[in-house]
N, C-alpha and C positions, 0 to 999 in steps of 0.2 A: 558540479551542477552550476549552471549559471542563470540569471535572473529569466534570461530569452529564451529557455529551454526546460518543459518539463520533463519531468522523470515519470516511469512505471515505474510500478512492483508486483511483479507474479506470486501469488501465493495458492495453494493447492487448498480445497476444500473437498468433503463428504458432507454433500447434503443427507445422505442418507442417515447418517449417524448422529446429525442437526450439531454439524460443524458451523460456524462461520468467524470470520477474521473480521477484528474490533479497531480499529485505528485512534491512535489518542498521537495528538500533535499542539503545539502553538498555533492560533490560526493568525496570529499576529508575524509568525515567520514562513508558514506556509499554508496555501490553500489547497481545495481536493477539487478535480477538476472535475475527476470522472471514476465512478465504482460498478467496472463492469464486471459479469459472469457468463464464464464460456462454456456450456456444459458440453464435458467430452466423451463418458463415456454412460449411457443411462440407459433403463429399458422401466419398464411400469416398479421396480423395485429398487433401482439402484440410480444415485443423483449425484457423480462426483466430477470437478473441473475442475477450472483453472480462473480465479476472480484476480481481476486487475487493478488496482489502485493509480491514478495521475494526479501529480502533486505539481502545481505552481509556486515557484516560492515569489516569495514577496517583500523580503527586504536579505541581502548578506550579513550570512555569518554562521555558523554551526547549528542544526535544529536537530533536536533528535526527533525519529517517529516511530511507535512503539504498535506492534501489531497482538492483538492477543488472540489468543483461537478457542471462541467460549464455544459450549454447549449449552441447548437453549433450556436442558432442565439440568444443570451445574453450578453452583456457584464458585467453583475455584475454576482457574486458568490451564486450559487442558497442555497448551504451549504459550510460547512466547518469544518473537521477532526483535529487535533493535536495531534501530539505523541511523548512524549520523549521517548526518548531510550537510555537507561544506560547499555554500554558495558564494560565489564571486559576482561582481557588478554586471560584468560581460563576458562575451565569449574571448577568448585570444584574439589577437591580432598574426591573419597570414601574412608571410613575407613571400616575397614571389622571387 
């Protein structure tokens, strides 16, 4: 990843099952740009997609970003994501 370039993250949710994905990061090495939800397959009972996460970073160097998948009547972690993120100042340089 690099400074001029955000990143997604696709994560799968069941609204129906009162799934949703928790994000805990530094906001000091990255910021969230955008937390959108796509919903792809639902009818009056059923609420599941695909939620997006955009991340800007905002200084180089290693960030981790840690996604949890609570339930909204649970208090333990139904799952659990991990992501390092190795940012560089710029993009490469092309040679032509």
């Amino acid at each position: 990843m690099t400074l001029d370039r955000p990143i997604q993250i696709h994560l799968w949710e069941d609204r129906t099952r009162g799934e949703q994905w928790v994000p805990t990061y530094d906001p000091a090495g990255l910021a969230l740009l955008a937390d959108d939800y796509l919903r792809i397959a639902g009818n009056n009972a059923v609420d599941n997609g695909r939620r997006t996460f955009e991340f800007k970073a905002v200084v180089p160097g290693t960030h981790q970003l840690v996604f949890e998948k609570r339930m909204g009547w649970k208090f333990t972690v139904e799952d659990r994501r991990v992501f390092q993120v190795t940012v560089t100042d710029r993009s490469p340089q092309r040679t032509g």
